[in-house]
N, C-alpha and C positions, 0 to 999 in steps of 0.2 A: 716768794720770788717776785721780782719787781716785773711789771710788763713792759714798760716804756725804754723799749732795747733803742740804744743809738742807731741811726739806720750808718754812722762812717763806720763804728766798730762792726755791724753785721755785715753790710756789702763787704769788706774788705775779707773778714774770716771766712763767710762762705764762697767767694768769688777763689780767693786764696785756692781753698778746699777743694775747689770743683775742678779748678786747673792741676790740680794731685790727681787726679780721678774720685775724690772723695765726696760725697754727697751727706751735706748736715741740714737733716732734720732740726724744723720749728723748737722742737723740747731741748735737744741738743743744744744749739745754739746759743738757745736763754739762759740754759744753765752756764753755759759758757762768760755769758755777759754776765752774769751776778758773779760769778767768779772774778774777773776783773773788775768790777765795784768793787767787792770785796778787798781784790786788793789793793787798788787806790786808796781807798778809806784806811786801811792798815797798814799802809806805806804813810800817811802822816804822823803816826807816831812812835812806826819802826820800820828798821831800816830791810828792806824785800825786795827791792828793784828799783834800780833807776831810771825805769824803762814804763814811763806809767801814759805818753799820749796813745788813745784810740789805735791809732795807727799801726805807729810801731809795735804797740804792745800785742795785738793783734798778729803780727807778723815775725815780729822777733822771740815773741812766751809763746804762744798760743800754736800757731801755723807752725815753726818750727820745729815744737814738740812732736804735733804730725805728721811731719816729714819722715815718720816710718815707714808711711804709704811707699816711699818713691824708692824702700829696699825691697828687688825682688823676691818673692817668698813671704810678704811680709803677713798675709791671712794666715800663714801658719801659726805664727810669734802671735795673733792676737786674737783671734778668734776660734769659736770653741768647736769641734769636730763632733760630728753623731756619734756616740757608744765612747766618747773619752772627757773627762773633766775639763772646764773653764781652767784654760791657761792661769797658773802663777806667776805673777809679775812681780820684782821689786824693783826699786827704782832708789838707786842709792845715792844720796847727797841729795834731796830732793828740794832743799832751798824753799822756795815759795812755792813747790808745787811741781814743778815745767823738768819732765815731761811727764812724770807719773800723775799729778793729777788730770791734768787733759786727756790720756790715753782711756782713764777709769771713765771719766764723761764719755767721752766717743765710743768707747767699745763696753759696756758696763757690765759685758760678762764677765772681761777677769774680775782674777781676785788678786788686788793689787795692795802693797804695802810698802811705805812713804817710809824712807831709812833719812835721818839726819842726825847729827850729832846737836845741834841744838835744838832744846824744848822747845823755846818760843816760836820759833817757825812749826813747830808743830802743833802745837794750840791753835795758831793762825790756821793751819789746814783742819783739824780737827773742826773747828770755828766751821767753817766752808762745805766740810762734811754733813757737817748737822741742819743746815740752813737748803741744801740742797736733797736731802734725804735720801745719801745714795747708802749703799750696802756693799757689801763683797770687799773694803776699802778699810785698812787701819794703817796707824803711824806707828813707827818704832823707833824711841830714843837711842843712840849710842856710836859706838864708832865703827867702822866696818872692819878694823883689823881686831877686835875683838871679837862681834856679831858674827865673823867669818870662822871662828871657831865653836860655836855655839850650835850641837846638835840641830836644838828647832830650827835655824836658818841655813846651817851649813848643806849645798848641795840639795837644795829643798826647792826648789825655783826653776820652772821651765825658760824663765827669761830675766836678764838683768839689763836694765837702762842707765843709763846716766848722762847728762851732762855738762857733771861737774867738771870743773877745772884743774887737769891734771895729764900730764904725759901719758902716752899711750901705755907703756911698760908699767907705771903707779895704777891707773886706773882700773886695769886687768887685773893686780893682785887685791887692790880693793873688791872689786865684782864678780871676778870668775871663780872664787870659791863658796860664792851663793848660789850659782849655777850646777841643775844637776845634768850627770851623762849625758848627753844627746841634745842639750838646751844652747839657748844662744846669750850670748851677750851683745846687747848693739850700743854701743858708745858714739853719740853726737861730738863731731867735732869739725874744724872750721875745713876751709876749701883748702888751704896751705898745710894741710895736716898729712902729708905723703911722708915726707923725708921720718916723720915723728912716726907716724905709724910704722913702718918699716924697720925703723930702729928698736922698736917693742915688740917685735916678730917671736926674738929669741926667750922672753919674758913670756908673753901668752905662751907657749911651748912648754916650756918648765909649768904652768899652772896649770897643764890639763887642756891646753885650746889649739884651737886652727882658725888663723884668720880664712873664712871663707870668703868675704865678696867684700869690699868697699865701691860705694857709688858717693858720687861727686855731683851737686847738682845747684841750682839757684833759687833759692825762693822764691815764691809766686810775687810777682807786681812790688818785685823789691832787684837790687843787683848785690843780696848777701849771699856769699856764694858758702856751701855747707858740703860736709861730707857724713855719709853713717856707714862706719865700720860693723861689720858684724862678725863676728865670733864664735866658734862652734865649739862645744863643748866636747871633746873627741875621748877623755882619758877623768881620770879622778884628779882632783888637787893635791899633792903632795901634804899630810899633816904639817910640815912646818911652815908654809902659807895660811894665811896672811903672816907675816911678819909682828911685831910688837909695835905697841904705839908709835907713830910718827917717820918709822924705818920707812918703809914705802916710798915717801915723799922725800926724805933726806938720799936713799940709796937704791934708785929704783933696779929693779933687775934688768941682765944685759942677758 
């Protein structure tokens, strides 16, 4: 791990962090910044984000992903309780990483598992796993309207993340059938995301959910305004959720 952390990427992530109420620790943090080398250096010759200054990236990958802090309840979702197992986490569409790999850094009790349908962003994380020596932490190749029917993942999961790009109604049938009884789904999405979320109301419902609480809030030392839905898992998924390939996305549920 390299020592010579940027002091612009450090003040900003921890400064970030601290106006959350979050507090990161020296080891945390470094791992954080080799994480962002990392994916500088792997954004030259594939495509991961367009989002690669200090700054930003710090603010918009990184800080944002943490912005689970700023949903009430959120120590339940992530940290692990006397006399009960380290929270299951997946984190579906997980692209470069944001927010499942960040959360694994910061909280490194779960046991967290990186869902994308393409390989090579998984190698890239795999890559970053290894280099950082963390545990509790694997990738899963495939799609989630498949993986959603798959015993080992289906309803296996205290907590599903995402913030992949998709309506609130698509997003729910992708995630809320990896979620079991009682567990939550928190779905990142932008400040303007009301009318959408509302309109997916009837969709989570049909999958077994209860929208419980959305908060609305700003990024630290930025004016990106974010919102995180959260989702309660109140009932079982109907068998015939997820849908087949691609239905989700072409005919979301009303």
């Amino acid at each position: 791990m390299k020592r010579n952390m940027s002091e612009t990427f450090l003040n900003r992530l921890t400064a970030s962090a601290a106006e959350m109420g979050l507090s990161l620790d020296g080891r945390t943090a470094a791992q954080l910044y080799t994480y962002y080398e990392m994916l500088v250096e792997k954004n030259k010759v594939m495509n991961l984000t367009a989002i690669t200054g200090e700054e930003d990236a710090a603010t918009k990958h990184f800080i944002d992903s943490l912005s689970i802090v700023k949903c009430p309840g959120w120590e339940e979702l992530l940290k692990k309780t006397p006399g009960k197992a380290a929270p299951r986490v997946i984190d579906i569409g997980t692209g470069a990483g944001f927010p499942g790999l960040v959360l694994k850094i910061a909280f490194p009790e779960i046991r967290m598992v990186l869902f994308d349908s393409l390989q090579k962003r998984l190698n890239f994380l795999n890559e970053v796993i290894e280099a950082l020596g963390l545990e509790g932490v694997e990738t899963v190749h495939g799609r989630a309207e498949d993986a959603g029917h798959d015993k080992k993942h289906r309803e296996q999961y205290d907590l599903a993340v995402s913030r992949a790009v998709a309506n609130m109604a698509t997003l729910s049938e992708y995630c809320l059938p990896f979620v079991k009884k009682g567990g939550c789904f928190a779905a990142y999405k932008t400040a303007e995301s009301g009318e959408e979320v509302a309109a997916g109301e009837g969709a989570v419902k049909k999958l077994g959910g209860t929208i419980e609480r959305s908060v609305s809030f700003t990024l630290p030392m930025s004016d990106i305004g974010r919102s995180l839905v959260l989702v309660r898992k109140t009932g079982t998924t109907p068998s015939k959720y997820p849908r087949k390939a691609g239905t989700p996305g072409k005919d979301p549920l009303s």
